[in-house]
C-alpha positions, 0 to 999 in steps of 0.5 A: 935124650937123657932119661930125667929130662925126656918128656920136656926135651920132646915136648919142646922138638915137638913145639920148634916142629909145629913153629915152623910148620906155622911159618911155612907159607901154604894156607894149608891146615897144620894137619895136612901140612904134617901129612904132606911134610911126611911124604914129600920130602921137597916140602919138608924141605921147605918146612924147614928152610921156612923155620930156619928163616923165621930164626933170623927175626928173632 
């Protein structure tokens, strides 16, 4: 991450993070989605394969 352009390469990890915890199916809130995304990995992983998937649609 370069020093000139650090807050908007942040803001928009930050932004492709919260798309795919959007995508991922459970009807959990994003918060909660977030906590359970931090501690159990096999979420994680399914938050991610979620996002990745949704990348074929566009």
């Amino acid at each position: 991450i370069y020093r000139e352009n650090a807050a908007e390469n942040i803001a928009i990890l930050r932004r492709i993070a919260l798309n795919m915890l959007k995508t991922e199916g459970s009807k959990l809130s994003i918060r909660k989605k977030r906590m359970r995304a931090w501690m159990k990995t096999q979420f994680l992983e399914q938050v991610v394969q979620a996002g990745f998937s949704n990348l074929n649609n566009i």
